[in-house]
PDB file with SEQRES, HELIX, SHEET and CRYST1 records, atoms N, CA, C and O in Angstrom:
SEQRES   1 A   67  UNK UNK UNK UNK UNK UNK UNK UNK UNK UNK UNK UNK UNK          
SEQRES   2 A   67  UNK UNK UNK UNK UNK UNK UNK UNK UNK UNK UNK UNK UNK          
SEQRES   3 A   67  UNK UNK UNK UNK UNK UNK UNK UNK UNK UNK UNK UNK UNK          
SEQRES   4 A   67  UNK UNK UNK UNK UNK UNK UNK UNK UNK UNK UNK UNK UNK          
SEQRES   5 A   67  UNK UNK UNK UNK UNK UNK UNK UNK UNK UNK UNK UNK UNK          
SEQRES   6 A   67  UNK UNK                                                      
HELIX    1 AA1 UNK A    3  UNK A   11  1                                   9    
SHEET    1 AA1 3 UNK A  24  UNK A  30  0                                        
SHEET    2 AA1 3 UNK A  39  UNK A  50 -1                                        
SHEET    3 AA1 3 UNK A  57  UNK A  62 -1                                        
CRYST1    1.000    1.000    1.000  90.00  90.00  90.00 P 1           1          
ATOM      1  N   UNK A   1     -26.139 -14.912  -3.726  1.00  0.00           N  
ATOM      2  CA  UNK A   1     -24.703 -14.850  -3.929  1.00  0.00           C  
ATOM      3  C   UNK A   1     -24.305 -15.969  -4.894  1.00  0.00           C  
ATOM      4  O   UNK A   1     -24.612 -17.122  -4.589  1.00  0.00           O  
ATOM      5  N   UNK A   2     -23.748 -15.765  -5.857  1.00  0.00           N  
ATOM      6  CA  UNK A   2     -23.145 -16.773  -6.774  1.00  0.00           C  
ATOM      7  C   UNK A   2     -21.893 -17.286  -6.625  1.00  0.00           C  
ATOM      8  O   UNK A   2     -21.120 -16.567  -5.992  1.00  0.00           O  
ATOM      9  N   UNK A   3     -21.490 -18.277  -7.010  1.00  0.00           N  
ATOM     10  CA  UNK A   3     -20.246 -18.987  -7.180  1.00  0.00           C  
ATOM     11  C   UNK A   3     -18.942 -18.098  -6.863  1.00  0.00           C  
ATOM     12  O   UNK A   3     -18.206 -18.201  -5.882  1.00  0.00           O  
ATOM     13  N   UNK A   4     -18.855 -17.333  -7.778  1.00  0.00           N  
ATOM     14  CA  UNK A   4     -17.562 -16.746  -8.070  1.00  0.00           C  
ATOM     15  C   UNK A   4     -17.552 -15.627  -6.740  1.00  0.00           C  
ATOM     16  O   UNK A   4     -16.507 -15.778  -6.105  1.00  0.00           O  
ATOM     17  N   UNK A   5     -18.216 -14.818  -6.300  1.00  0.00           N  
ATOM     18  CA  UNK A   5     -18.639 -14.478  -4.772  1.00  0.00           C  
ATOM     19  C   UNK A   5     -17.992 -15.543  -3.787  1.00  0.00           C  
ATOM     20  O   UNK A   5     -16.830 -15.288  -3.472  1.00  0.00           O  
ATOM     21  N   UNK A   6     -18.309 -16.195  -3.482  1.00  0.00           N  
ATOM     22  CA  UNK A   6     -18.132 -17.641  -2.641  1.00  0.00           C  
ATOM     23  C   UNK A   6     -17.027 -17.917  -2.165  1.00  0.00           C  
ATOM     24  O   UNK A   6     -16.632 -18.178  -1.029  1.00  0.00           O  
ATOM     25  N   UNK A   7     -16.066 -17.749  -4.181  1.00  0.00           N  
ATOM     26  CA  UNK A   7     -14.917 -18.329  -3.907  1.00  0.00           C  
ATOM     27  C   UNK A   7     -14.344 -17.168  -3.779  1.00  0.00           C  
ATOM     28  O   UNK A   7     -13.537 -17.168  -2.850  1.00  0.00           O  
ATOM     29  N   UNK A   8     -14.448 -15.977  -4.446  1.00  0.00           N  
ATOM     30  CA  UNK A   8     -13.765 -14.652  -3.920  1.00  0.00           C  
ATOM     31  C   UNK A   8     -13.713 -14.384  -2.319  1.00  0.00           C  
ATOM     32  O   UNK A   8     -12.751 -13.650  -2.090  1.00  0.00           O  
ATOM     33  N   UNK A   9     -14.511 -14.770  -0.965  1.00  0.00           N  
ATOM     34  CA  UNK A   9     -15.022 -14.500  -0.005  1.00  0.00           C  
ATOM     35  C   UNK A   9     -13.491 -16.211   0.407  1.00  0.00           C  
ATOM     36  O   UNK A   9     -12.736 -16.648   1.275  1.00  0.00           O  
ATOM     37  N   UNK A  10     -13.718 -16.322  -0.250  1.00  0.00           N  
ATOM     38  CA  UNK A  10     -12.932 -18.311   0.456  1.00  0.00           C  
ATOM     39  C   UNK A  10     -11.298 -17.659  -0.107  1.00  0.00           C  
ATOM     40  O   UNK A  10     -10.254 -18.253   0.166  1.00  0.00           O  
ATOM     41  N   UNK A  11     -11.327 -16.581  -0.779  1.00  0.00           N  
ATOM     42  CA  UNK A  11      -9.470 -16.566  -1.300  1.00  0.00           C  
ATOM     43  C   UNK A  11      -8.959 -15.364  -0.614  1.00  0.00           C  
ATOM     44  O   UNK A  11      -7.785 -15.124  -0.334  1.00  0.00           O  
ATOM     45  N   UNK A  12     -10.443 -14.338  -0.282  1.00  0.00           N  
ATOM     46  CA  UNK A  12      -9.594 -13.448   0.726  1.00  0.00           C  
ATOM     47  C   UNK A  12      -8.243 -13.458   1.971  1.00  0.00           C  
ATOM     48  O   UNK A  12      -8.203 -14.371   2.795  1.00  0.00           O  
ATOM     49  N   UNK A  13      -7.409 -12.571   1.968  1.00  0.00           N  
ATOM     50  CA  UNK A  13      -6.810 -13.260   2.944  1.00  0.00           C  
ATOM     51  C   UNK A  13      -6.895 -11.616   4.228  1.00  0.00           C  
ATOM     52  O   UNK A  13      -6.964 -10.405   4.015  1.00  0.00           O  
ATOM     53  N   UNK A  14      -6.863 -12.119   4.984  1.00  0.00           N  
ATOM     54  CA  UNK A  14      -7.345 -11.027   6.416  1.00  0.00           C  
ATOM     55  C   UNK A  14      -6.163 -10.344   7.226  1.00  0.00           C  
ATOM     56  O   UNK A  14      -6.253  -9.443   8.060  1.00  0.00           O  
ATOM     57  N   UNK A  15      -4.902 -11.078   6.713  1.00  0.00           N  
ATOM     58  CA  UNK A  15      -3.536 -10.061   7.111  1.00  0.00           C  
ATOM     59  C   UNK A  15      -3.328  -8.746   6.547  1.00  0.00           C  
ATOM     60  O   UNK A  15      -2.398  -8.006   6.871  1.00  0.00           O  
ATOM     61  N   UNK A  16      -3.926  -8.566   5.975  1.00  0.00           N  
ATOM     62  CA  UNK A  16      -2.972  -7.352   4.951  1.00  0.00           C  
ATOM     63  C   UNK A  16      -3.888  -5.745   5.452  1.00  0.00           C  
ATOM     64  O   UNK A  16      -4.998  -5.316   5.138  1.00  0.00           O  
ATOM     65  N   UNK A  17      -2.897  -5.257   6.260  1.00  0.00           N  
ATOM     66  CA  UNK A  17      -3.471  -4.105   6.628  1.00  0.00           C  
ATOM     67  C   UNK A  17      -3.864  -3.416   6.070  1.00  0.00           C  
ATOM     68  O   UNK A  17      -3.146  -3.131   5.111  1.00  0.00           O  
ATOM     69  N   UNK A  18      -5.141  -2.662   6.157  1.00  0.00           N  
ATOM     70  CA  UNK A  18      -5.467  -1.576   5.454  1.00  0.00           C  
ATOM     71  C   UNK A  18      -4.397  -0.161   5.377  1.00  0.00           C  
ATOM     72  O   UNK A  18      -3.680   0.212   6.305  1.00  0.00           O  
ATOM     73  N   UNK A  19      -4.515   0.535   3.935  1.00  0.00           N  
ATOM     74  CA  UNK A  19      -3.927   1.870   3.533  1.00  0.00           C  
ATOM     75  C   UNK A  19      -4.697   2.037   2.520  1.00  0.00           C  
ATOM     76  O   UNK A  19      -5.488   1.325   1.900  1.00  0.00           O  
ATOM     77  N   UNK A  20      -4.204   3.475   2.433  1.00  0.00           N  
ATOM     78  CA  UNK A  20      -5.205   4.486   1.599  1.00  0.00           C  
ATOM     79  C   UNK A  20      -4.057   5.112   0.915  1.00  0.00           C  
ATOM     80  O   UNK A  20      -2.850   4.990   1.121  1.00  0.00           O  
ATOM     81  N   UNK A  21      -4.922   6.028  -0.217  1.00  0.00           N  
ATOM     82  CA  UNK A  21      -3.639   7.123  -1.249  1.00  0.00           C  
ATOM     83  C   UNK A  21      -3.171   7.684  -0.105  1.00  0.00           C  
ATOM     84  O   UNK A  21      -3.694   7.954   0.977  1.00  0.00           O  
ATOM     85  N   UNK A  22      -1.738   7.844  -0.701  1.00  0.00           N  
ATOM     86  CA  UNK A  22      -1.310   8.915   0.748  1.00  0.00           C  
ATOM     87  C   UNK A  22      -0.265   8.536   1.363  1.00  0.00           C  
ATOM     88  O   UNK A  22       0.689   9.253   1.668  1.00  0.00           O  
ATOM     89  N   UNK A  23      -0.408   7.298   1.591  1.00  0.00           N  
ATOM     90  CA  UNK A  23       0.066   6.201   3.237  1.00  0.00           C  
ATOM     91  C   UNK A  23       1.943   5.597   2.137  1.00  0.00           C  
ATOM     92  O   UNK A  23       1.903   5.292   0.945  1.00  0.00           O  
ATOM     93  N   UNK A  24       2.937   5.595   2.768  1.00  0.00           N  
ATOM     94  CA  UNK A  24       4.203   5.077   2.730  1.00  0.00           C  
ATOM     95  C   UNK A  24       4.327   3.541   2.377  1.00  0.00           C  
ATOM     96  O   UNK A  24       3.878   2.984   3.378  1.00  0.00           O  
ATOM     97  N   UNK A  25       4.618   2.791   1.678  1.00  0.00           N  
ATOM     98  CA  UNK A  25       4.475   1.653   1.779  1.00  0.00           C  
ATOM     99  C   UNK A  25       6.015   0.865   1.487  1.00  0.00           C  
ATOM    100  O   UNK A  25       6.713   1.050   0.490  1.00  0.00           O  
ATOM    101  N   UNK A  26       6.225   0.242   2.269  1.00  0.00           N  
ATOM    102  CA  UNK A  26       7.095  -0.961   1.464  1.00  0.00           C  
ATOM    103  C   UNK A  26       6.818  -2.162   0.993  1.00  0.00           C  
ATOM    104  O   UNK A  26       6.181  -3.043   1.571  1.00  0.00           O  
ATOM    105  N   UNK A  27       7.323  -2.200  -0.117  1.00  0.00           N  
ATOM    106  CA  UNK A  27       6.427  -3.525  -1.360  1.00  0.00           C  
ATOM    107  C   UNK A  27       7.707  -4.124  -2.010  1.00  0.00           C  
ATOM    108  O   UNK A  27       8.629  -3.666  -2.685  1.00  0.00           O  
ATOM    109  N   UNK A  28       7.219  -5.876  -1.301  1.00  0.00           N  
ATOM    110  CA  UNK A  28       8.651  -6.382  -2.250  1.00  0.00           C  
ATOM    111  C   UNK A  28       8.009  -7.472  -2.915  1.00  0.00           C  
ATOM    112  O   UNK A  28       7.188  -8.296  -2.513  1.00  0.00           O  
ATOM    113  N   UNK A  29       8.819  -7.216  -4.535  1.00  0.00           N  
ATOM    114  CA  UNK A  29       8.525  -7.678  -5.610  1.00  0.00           C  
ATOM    115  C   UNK A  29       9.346  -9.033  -6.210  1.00  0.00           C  
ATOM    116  O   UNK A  29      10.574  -9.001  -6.296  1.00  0.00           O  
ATOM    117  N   UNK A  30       8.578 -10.213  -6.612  1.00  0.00           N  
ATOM    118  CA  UNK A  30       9.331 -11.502  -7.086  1.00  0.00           C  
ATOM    119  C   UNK A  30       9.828 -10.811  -8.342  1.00  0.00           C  
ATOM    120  O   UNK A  30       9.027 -10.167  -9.020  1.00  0.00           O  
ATOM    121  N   UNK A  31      11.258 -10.918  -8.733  1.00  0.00           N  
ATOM    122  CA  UNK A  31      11.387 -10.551 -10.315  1.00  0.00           C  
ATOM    123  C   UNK A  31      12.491 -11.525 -10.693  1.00  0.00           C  
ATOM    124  O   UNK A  31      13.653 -11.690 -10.320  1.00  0.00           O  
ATOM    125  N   UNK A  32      11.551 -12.207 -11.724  1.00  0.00           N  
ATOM    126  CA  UNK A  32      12.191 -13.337 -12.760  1.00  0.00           C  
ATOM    127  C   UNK A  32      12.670 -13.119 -13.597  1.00  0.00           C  
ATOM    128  O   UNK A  32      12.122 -12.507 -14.514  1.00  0.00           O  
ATOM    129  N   UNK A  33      14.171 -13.622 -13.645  1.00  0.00           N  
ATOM    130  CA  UNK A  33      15.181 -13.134 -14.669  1.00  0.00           C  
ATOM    131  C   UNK A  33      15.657 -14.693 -15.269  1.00  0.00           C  
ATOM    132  O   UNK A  33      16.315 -15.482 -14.591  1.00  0.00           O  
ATOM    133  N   UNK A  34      15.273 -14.917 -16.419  1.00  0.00           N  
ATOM    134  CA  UNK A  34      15.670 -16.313 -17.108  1.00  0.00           C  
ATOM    135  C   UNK A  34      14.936 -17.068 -16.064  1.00  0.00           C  
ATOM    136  O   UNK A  34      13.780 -16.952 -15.658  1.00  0.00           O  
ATOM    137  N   UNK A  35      16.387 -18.281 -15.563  1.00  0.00           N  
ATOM    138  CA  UNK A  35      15.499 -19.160 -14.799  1.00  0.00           C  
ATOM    139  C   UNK A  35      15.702 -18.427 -13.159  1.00  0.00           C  
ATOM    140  O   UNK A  35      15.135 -19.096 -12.294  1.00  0.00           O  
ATOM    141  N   UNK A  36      16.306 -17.371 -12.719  1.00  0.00           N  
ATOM    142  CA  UNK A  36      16.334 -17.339 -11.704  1.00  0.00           C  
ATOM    143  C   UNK A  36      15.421 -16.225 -11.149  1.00  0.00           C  
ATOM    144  O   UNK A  36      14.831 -15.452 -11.904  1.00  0.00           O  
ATOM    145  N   UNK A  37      15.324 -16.169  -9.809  1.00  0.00           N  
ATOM    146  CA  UNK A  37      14.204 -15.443  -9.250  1.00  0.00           C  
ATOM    147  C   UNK A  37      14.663 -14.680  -8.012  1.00  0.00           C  
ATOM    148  O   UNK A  37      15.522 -15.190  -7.293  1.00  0.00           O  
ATOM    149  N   UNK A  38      14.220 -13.666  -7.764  1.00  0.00           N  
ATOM    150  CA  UNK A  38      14.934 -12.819  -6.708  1.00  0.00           C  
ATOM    151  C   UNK A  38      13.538 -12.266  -6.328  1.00  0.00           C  
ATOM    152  O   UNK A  38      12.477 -12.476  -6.917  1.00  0.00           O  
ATOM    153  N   UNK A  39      13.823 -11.296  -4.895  1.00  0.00           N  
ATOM    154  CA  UNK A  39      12.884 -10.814  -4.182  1.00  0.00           C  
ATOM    155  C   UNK A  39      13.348  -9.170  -3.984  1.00  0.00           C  
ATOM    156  O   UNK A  39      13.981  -8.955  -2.950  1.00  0.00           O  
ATOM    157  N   UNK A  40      13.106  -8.053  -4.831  1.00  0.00           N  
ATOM    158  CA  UNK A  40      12.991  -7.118  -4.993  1.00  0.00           C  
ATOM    159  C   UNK A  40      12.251  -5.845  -3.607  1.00  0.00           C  
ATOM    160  O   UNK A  40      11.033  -5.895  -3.437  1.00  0.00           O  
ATOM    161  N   UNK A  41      12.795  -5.175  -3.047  1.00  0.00           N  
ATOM    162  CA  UNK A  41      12.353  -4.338  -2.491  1.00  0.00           C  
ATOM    163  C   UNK A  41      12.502  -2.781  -2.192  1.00  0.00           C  
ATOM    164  O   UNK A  41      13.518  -2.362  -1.636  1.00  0.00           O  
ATOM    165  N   UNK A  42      11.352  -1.840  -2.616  1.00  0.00           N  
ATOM    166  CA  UNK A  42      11.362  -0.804  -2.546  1.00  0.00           C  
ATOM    167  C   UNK A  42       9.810  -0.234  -1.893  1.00  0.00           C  
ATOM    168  O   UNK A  42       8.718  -0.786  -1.753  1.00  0.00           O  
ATOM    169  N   UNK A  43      10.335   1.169  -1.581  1.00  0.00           N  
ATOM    170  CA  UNK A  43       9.466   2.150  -0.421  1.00  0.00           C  
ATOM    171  C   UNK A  43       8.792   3.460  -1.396  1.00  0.00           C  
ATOM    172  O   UNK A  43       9.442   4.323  -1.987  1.00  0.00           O  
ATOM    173  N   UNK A  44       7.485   3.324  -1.359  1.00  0.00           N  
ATOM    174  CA  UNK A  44       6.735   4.590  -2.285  1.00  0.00           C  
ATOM    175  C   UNK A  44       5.977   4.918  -1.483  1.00  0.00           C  
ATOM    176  O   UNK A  44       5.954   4.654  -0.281  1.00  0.00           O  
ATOM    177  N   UNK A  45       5.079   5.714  -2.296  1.00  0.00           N  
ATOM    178  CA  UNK A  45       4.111   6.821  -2.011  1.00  0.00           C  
ATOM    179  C   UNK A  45       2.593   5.842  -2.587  1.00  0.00           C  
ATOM    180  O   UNK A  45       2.581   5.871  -3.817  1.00  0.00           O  
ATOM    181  N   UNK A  46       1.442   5.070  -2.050  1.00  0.00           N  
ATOM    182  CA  UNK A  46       0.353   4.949  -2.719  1.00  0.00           C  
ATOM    183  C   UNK A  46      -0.251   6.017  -3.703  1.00  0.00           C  
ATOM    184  O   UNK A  46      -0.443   7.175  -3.334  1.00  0.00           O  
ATOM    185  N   UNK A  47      -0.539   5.577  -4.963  1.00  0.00           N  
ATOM    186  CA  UNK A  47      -1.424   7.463  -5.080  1.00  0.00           C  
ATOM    187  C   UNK A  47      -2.445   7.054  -6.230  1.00  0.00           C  
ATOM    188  O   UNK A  47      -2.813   7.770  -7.162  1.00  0.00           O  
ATOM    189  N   UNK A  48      -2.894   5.489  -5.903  1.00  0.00           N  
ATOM    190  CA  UNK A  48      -4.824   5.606  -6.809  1.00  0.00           C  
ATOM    191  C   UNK A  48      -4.657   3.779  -5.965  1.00  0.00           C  
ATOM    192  O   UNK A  48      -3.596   3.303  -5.559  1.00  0.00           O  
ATOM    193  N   UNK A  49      -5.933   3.145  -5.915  1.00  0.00           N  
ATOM    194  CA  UNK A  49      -6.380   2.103  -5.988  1.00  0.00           C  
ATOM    195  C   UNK A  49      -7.725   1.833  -6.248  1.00  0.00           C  
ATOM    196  O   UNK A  49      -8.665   2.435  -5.728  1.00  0.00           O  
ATOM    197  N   UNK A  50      -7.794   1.080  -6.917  1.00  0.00           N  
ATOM    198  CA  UNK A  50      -8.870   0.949  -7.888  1.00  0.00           C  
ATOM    199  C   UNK A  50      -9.860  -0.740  -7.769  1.00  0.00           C  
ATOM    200  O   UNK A  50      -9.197  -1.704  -7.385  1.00  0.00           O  
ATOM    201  N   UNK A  51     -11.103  -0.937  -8.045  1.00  0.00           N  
ATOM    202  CA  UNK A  51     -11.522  -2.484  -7.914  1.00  0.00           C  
ATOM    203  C   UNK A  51     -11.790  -2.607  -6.578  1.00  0.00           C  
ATOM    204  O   UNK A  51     -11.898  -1.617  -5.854  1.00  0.00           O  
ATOM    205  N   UNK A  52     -11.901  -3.674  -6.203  1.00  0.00           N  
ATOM    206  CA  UNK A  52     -12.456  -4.726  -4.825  1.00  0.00           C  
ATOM    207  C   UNK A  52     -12.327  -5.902  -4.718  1.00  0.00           C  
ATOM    208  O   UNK A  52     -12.987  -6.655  -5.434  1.00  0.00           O  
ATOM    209  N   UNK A  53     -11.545  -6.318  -3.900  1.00  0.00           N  
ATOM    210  CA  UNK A  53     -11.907  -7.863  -3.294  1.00  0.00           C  
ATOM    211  C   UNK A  53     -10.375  -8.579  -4.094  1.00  0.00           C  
ATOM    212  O   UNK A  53      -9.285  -8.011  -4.146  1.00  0.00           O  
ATOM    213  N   UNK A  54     -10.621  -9.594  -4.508  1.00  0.00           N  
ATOM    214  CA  UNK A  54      -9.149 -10.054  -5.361  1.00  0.00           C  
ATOM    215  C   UNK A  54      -9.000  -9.419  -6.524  1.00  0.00           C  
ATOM    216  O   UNK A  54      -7.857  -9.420  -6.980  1.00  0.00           O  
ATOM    217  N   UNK A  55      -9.806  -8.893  -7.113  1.00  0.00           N  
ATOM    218  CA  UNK A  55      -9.676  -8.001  -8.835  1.00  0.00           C  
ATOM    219  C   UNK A  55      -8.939  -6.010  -7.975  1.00  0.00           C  
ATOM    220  O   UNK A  55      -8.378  -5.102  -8.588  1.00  0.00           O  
ATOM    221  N   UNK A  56      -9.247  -6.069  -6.727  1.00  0.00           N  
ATOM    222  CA  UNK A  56      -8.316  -4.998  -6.542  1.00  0.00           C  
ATOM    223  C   UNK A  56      -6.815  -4.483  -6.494  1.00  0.00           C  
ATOM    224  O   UNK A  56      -5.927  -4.858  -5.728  1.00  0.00           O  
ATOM    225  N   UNK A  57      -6.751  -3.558  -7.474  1.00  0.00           N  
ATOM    226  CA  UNK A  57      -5.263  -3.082  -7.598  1.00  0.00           C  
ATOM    227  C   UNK A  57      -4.549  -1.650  -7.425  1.00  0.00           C  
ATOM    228  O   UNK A  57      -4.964  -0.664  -8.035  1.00  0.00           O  
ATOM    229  N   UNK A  58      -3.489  -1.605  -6.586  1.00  0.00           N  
ATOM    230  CA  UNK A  58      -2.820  -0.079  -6.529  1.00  0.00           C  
ATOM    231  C   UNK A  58      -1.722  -0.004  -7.143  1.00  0.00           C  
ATOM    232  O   UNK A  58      -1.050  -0.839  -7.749  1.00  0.00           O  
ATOM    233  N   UNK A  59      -1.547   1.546  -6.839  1.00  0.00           N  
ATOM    234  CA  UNK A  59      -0.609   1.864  -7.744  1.00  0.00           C  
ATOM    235  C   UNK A  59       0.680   3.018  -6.657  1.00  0.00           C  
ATOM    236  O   UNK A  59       0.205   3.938  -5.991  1.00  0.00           O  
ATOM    237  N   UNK A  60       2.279   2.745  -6.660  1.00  0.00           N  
ATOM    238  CA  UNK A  60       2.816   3.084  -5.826  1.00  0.00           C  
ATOM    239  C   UNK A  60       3.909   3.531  -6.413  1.00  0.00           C  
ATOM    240  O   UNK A  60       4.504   2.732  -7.135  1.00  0.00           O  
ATOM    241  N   UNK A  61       4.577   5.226  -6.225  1.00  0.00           N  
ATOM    242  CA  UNK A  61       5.140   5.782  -6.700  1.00  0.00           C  
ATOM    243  C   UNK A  61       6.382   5.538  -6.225  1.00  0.00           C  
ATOM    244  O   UNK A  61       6.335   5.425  -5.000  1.00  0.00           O  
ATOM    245  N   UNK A  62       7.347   5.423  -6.612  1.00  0.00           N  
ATOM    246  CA  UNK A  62       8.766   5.139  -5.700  1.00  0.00           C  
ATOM    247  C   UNK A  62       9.445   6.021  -5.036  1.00  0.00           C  
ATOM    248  O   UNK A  62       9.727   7.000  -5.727  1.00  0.00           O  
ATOM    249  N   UNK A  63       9.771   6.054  -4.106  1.00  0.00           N  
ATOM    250  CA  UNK A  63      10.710   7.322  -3.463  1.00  0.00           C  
ATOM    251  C   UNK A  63      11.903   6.930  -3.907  1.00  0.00           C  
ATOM    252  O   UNK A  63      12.202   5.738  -3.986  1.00  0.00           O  
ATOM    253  N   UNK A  64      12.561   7.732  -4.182  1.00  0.00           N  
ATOM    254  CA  UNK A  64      14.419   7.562  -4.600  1.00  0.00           C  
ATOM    255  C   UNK A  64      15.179   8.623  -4.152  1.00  0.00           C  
ATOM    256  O   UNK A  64      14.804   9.714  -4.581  1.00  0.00           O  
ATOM    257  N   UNK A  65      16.050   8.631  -3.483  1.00  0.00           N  
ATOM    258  CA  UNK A  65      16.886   9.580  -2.912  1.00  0.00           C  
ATOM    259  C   UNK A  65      15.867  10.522  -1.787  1.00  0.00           C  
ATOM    260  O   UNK A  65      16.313  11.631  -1.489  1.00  0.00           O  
ATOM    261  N   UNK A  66      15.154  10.297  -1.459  1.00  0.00           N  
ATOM    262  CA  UNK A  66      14.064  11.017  -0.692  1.00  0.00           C  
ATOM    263  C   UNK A  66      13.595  11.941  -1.272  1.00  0.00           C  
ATOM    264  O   UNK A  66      13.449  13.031  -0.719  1.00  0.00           O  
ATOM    265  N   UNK A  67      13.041  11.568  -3.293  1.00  0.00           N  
ATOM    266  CA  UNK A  67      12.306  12.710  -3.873  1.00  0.00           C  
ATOM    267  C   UNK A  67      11.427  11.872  -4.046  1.00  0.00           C  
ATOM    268  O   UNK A  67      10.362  12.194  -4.572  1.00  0.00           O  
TER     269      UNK A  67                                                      
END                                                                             
């Protein structure tokens, strides 16, 4: 096992429940506007995730008006 393993295994974090494509999610987002910063939240649809470990990333469709 090399270095970057090690520290990937040391930055995991063990709260974050598992989901799959498919599954409902609510995801709230930091969004920086000039100097100020707000906490953004909206409810989608998962529908790809891709990678492993900290280089893993999904992708979440938004529901709006319940379409």
């Amino acid at each position: 096992m090399n270095r970057t393993d090690l520290i990937d295994q040391a930055s995991l974090r063990d709260d974050i429940p598992d989901f799959q494509a498919g599954d409902t999610l609510k995801v709230h987002v930091r969004v920086v506007e000039g100097n100020k910063q707000r906490i953004q939240v909206f409810q989608g649809v998962v529908i790809a995730r891709s990678g492993g470990g900290l280089q893993e990333t999904f992708t979440v469709r938004k529901l709006s008006y319940g379409v």
